[in-house]
Structures are given as C-alpha cells and as structure tokens.
C-alpha positions as CSV (number, residue, x, y, z in Angstrom):
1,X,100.0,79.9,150.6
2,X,103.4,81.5,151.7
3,X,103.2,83.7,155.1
4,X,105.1,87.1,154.9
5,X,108.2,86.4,157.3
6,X,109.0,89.2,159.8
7,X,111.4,90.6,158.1
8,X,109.6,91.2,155.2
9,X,106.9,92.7,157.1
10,X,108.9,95.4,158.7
11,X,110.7,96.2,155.8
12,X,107.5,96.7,153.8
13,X,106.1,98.6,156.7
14,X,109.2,101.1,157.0
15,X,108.8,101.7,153.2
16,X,105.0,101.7,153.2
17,X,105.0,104.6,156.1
18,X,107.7,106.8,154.5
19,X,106.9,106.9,150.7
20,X,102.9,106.6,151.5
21,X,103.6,110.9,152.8
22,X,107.0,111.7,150.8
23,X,105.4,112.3,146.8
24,X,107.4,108.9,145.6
25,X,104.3,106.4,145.6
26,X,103.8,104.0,148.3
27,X,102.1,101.8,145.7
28,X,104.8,102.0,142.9
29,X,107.4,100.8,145.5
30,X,104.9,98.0,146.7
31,X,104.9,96.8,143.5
32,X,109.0,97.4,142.8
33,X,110.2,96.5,145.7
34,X,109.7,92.1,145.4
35,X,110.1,92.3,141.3
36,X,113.7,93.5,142.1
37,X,114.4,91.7,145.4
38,X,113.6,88.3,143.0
39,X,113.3,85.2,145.0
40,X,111.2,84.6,147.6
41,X,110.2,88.1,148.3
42,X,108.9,88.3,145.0
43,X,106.7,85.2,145.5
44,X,105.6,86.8,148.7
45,X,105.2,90.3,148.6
46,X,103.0,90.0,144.6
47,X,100.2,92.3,144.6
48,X,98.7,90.1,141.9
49,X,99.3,86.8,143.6
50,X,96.6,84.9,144.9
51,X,98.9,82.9,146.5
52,X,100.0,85.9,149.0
53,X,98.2,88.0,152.2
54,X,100.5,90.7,150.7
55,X,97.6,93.0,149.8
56,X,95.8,92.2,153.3
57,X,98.9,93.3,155.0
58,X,99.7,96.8,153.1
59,X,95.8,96.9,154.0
60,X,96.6,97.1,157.9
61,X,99.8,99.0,157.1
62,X,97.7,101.7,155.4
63,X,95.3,101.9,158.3
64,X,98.5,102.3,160.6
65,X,99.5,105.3,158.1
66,X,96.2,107.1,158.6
67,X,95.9,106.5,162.3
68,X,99.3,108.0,162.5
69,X,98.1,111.1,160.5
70,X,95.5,111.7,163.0
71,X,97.5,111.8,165.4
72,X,100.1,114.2,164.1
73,X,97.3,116.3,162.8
74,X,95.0,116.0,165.9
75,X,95.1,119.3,166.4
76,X,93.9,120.3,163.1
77,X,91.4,117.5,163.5
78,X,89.5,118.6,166.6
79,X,88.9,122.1,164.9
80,X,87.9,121.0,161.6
81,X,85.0,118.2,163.6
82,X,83.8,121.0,165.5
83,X,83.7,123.3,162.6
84,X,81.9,120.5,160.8
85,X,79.7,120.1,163.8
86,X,78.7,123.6,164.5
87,X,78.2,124.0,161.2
88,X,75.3,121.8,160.3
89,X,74.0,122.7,164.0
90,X,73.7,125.9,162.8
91,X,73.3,125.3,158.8
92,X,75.4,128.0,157.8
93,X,79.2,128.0,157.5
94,X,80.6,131.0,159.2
95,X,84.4,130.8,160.0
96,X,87.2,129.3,158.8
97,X,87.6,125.7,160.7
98,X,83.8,125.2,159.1
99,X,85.0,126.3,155.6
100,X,87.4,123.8,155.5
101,X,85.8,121.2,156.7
102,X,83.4,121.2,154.1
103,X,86.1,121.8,151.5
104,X,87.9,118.5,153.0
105,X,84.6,116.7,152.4
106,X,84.1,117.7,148.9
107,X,87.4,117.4,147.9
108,X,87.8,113.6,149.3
109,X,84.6,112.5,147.1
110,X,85.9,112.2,143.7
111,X,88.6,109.8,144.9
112,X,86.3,108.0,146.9
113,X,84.4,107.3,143.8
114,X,87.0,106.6,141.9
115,X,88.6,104.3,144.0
116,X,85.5,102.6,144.4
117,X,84.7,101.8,140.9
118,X,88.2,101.7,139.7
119,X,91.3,100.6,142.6
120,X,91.0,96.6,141.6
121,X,90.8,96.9,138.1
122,X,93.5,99.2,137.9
123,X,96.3,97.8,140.0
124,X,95.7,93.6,138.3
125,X,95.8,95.6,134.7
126,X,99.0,98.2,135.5
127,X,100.4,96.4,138.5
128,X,103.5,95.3,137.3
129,X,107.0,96.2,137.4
130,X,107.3,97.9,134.0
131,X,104.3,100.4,134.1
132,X,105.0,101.1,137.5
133,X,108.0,102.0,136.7
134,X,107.6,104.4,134.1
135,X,104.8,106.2,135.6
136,X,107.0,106.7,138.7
137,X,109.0,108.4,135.5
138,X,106.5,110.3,134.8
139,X,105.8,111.1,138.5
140,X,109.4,112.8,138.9
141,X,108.7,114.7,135.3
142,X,105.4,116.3,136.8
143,X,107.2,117.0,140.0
144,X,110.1,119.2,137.9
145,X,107.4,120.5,135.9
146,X,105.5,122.1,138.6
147,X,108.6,123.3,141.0
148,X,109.7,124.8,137.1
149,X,106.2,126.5,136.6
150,X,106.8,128.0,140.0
151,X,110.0,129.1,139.1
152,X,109.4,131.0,136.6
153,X,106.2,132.5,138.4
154,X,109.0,133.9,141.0
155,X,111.1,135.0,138.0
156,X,108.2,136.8,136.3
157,X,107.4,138.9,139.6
158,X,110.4,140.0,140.5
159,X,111.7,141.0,136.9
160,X,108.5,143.6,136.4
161,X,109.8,147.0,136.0
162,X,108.4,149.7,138.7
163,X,106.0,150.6,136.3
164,X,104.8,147.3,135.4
165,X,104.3,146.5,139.3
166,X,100.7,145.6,140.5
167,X,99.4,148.5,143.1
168,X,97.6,146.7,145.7
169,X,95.3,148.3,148.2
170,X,95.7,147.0,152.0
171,X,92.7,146.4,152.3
172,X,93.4,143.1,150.6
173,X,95.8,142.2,153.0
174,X,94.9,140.9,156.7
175,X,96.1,143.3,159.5
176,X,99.4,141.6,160.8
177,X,99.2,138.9,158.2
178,X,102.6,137.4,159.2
179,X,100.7,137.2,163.0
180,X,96.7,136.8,162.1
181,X,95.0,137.2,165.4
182,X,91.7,134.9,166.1
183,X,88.6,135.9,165.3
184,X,87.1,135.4,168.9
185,X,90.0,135.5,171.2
186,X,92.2,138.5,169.3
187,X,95.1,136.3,170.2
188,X,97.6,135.8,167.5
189,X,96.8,132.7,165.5
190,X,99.3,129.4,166.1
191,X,101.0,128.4,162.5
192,X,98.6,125.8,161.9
193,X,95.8,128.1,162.6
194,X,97.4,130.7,160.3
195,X,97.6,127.6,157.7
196,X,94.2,126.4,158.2
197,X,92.9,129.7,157.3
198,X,94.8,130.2,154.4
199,X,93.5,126.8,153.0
200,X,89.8,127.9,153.7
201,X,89.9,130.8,151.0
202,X,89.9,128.2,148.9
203,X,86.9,127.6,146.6
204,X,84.7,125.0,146.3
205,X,86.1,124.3,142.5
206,X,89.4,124.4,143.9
207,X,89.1,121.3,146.4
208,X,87.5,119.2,144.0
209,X,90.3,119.9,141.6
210,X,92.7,119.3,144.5
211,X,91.0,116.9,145.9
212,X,90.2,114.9,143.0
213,X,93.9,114.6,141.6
214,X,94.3,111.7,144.0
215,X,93.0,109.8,142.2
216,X,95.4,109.8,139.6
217,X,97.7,107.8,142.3
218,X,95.4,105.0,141.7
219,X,98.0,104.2,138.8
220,X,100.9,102.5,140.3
221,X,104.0,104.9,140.8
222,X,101.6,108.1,140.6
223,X,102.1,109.6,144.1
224,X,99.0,110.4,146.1
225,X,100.5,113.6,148.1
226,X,103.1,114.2,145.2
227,X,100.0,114.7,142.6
228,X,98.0,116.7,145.2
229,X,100.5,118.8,146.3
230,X,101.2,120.0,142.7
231,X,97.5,120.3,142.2
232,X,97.8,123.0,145.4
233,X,100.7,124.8,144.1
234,X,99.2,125.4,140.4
235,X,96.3,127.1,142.4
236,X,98.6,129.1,144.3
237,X,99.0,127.6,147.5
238,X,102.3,127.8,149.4
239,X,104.4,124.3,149.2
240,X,103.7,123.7,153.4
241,X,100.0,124.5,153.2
242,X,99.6,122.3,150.0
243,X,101.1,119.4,151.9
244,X,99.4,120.2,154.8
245,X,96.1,120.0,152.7
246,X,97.1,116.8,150.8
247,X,97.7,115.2,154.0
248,X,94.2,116.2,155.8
249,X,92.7,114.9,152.5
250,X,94.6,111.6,152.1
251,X,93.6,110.8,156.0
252,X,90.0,109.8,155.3
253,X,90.6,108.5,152.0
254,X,93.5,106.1,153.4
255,X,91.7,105.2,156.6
256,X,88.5,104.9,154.7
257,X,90.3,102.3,152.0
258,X,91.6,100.7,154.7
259,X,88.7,100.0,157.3
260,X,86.5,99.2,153.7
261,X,89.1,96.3,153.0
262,X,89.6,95.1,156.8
263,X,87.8,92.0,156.3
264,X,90.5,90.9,153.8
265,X,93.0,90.5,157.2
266,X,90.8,87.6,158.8
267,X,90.7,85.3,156.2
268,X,92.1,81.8,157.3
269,X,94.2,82.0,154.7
270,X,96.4,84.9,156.3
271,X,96.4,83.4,160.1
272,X,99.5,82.9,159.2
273,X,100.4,86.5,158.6
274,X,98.6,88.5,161.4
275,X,102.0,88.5,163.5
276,X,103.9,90.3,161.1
277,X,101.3,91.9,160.1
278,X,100.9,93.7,163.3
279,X,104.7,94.2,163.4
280,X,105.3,95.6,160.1
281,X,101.9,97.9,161.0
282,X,103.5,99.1,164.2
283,X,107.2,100.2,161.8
284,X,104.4,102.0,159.2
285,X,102.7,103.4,161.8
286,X,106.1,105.8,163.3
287,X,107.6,105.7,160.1
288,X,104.4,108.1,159.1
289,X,104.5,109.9,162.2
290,X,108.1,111.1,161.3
291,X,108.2,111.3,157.9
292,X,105.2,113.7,158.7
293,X,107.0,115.5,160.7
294,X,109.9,115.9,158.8
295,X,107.9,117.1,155.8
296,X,106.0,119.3,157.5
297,X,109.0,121.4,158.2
298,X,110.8,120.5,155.3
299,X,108.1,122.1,152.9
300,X,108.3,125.4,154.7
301,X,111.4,126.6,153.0
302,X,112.2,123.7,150.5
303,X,110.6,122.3,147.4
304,X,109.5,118.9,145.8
305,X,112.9,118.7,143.1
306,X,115.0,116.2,145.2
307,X,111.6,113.6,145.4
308,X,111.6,114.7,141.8
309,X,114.9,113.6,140.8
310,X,114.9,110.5,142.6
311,X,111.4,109.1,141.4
312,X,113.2,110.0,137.6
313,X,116.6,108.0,138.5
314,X,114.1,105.2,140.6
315,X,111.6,105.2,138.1
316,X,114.1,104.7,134.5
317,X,116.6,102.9,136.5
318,X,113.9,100.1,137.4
319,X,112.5,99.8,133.8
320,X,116.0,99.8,132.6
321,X,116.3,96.8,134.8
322,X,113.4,95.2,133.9
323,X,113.5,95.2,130.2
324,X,116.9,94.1,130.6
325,X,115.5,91.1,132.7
326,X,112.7,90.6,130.8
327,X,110.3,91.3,133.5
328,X,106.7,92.2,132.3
C-alpha cells in the first residue's frame, strides 16, 4: 500500500475544506482531482483503490470540515441545543430556536438514511472520472436554472401593473422587520437571530424537502450545499438564509459520516498515513472556517451563477479530457 505524501494531503485538504461549503462538490473534485493529476497521485488519491488510505483520510478531513462548522456557527449552535432542550423539557415547542431545531432534526434524516443504505454502493458504481464529471455538468445547469427561476420571479413582481399589485395587510409583516426585537428581552434581534427566525416559519414538509435534497450529493459531482441551497430558494428562502440552513444541516450529517467511518483511520494499513492525515485535516479544517465565512457574506447580496458557470466549464472541460484520454 502507497502512503499519501504530505503534499498530497494538504492539497487535498485545502480542496476538501473549500469545495465541501462552496456548491462545486467536494466529492466530484475528490474523484477529479488524481484522474487528471495522472501518476502517482492517481495511484494514491483512488477512491476505488484498495490499495489507498485515501478514503480514510477525506474521512478525517470531513470531520475537520464539520468541527470547523461548529465553530463558525457556535453561536447558532448553543441556541438551537437549548431550544432542543427546553423543548422536550417542556414537550411543547414554543419559540423559534425550538422550531428549528426540530426542523434541523427532521430535515437531516432522509440523508441519514440514505447515506446509510446507499454512500458505498454509489460512489464504487459512479466513482469515476467520467460520471463525475458530467454530473458536476449537470450541477452547474441546476445552479443557472434556479438563479434563472429567481430571475424571473424578480421580473414578474416588479413588471405588475398598479392594478395587478397584491394589497397586503401589515399585520403580516413583523413590527420593524428590518430590526425584529426578541421576544423576551425587546432588544433588537442580532442578524443571525433575525436569520434563525426566518428559517423557523418553515414547515415541517419544507425541511424534509430541503433537508432531503442532500442526498442527491451522494452522486459524485452533485454538490451537497449547492443542491440544498436551491432546494431553499425554490421555497422562497433568501440566498444567505438558504446557505445558512444548508450549512446547520450538512454539520451533523458530515460529522455524523465522519465519526460513523472513524474506525477506517486506525487500520494498520494507514499507520503510514496518520501524519499527513492530521496535516491535510488541520489545512481542511481553516480552509472551511474561511470559506464559511466568505460565503456567508458573499450570499447576502450575490447569487450562485459564478459556482454555476465554473462547475459547467470544470465539469465539460474534464469529460472532454477524459474521453479524449480514454479514461473510464
């Protein structure tokens, strides 16, 4: 068995923490990224190897990712725990941190089925360089689909005639909805508080809908915050609250995955890896911290068409490749 080298464990974990949180598919580039290096790489970095502690690796890389989630979102985290607390304490669900706590939980257990019954089969049948790369393809097309669909949603509003326009009465808005004030302080609400409580009018259908289109990233090159964040917009979520809700989903699932497939890192056969391992866990770890950051601003005033375009150019620019080269 070949040990991963240093260098190829930081470079994996750099792309592992980035494209794990921006929609490209952490998984699709896992499996691109040693068919078009060639050489060594791809010897070392096959997900279908058995020859490899590749998979063990991105499993301790994925952990990193999810730890590094908690951290940004710890905030979030502490509210939505004690809503979940208080709320089977008191068995009824009263408030918003409670709502969507429960609506986290629901919404993470489709994919935890799914992934369950379905992650191995799935990545040794469509693991490979060719499907990978057109459903990365077909991740950019679903991208532009959805940012189009919203587009002409904006179009469709502000081209209705005065008499066409909807009358709606204020009691349907909140008092000072740009500045919601707490429900037991009357202190105005932080932006993540504001966000929180705009993701707990969600229903019950809704997170299970949201929730469950992560599994669709099980296919390689299918983006797991990509395919949930469209799932949020097409129920009318704003694009920074539907990331901010695809990532408090994907935290359990990818820490759950992770800790599930732990054992996999003490094998004897990847001693030999645990070093760069750790190292290339440590890169995926802040390269998640940031890239959560980043997006987290970035999806306040800007949409998903640039990930779009590049998972289209990636995705037929790879296959191109590929059936050029032959590669299956």
């Amino acid at each position: 068995m070949s040990d991963l080298s240093y260098v190829e464990a930081i470079a994996v974990g750099l792309l592992q923490g980035v494209s794990e949180l921006f929609p490209v598919s952490s998984l699709g580039h896992s499996v691109l990224l040693p068919a078009l290096a060639g050489g060594q790489w791809a010897k070392d970095l096959s997900l279908s190897g058995k020859e490899t502690p590749y998979l063990a690796v991105l499993v301790a890389m994925h952990v990193a990712t999810a730890i590094a989630l908690v951290i940004f979102y710890w905030r979030d985290w502490v509210r939505i725990i004690r809503g979940l607390w208080t709320s089977i304490v008191t068995r009824k669900i009263s408030n918003a941190e409670q709502r969507l706590g429960w609506l986290l939980v629901i919404g993470t257990i489709p994919v935890g089925i799914a992934g369950i019954a379905l992650e191995s089969a799935i990545r040794n049948f469509l693991g490979k360089p060719v499907p990978t790369a057109i459903f990365l393809a077909l991740n950019g097309l679903v991208l532009f689909a959805v940012e189009r669909l919203q587009h002409r949603r904006r179009e469709a509003v502000e081209e209705m005639s005065p008499d066409q326009t909807m009358v709606i009465p204020a009691s349907a808005f909140n008092p000072g909805d740009t500045a919601p004030l707490h429900a037991i302080t009357a202190e105005p609400l932080t932006a993540d508080e504001a966000s929180e409580r705009r993701l707990s009018k969600l229903t019950w259908k809704e997170a299970v809908l949201i929730g469950g289109a992560q599994a669709l990233a099980l296919l390689p090159g299918i983006s797991r915050s990509g395919i949930t964040i469209v799932a949020g917009l097409t129920r009318g979520l704003r694009h920074d609250d539907a990331a901010r809700f695809a990532f408090l989903l994907a935290t359990p699932v990818i820490l759950g995955a992770g800790v599930l497939k732990m054992p996999e890192l003490f094998k004897p056969a990847v001693a030999g890896s645990l070093g760069p391992a750790l190292v290339g866990s440590v890169v995926a770890g802040i390269a998640a911290y940031v890239a959560a950051r980043f997006l987290a601003s970035y999806f306040e005033t800007k949409t998903l068409k640039p990930f779009a375009l590049y998972c289209l150019i990636a995705g037929l620019g790879s296959l191109a490749y590929f059936l050029i080269a032959g590669t299956p």
